[in-house]
N, C-alpha and C positions, 0 to 999 in steps of 0.2 A: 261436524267433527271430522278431522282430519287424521287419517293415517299414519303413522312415522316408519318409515322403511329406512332400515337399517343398509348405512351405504358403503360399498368395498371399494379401496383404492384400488384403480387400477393397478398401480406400480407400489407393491407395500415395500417396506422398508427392508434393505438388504446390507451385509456387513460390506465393504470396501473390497475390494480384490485386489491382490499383489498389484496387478498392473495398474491399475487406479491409484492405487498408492504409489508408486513410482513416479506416474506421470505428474499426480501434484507436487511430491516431494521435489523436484528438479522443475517443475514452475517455481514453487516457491524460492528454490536458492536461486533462480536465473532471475527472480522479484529482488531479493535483499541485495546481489551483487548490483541489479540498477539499482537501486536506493541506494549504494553506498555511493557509487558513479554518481551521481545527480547531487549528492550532497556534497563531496567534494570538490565537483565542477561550481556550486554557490559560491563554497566556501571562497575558491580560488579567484573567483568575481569579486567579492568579496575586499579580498584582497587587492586585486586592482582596480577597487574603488567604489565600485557602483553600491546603489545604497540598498537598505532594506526594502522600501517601499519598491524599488523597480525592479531587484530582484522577487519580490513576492508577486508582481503584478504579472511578469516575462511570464513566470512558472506557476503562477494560478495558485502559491502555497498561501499560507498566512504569515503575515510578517511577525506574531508569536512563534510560528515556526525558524523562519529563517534567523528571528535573533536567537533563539535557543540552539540551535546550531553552532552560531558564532561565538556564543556565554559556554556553551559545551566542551567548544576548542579550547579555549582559554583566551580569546582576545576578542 
């Protein structure tokens, strides 16, 4: 028969600090402004020609992705 020792996280769970919060907050908009940059750069590819399959392959997305982008535009 074995023992069961009851085990303490080193590191327990603590609430976020202003600064923590900040630093993610301003990763995350400096996230969405390149997500909008990158999706307009498609779009504009897009636009001059290139197809779905090669834009989704160049950028790794899914070509569900890049058409719903272009269905989203409106063209």
């Amino acid at each position: 028969m074995t023992d069961t020792v009851a085990r303490v996280s080193p590191n327990p769970k603590r609430v976020l600090t202003p600064d923590d919060a900040e630093t993610i907050r301003a990763a995350m908009t400096a996230h969405e402004a390149s997500y909008e940059r990158l999706r307009a750069a498609v779009l504009d590819a897009a636009d001059h020609g290139a197809g779905v399959r090669a834009l989704a392959e160049f950028t790794g997305m899914s070509t569900s992705t890049i058409q719903r982008w272009k269905n989203e535009r409106g063209s």
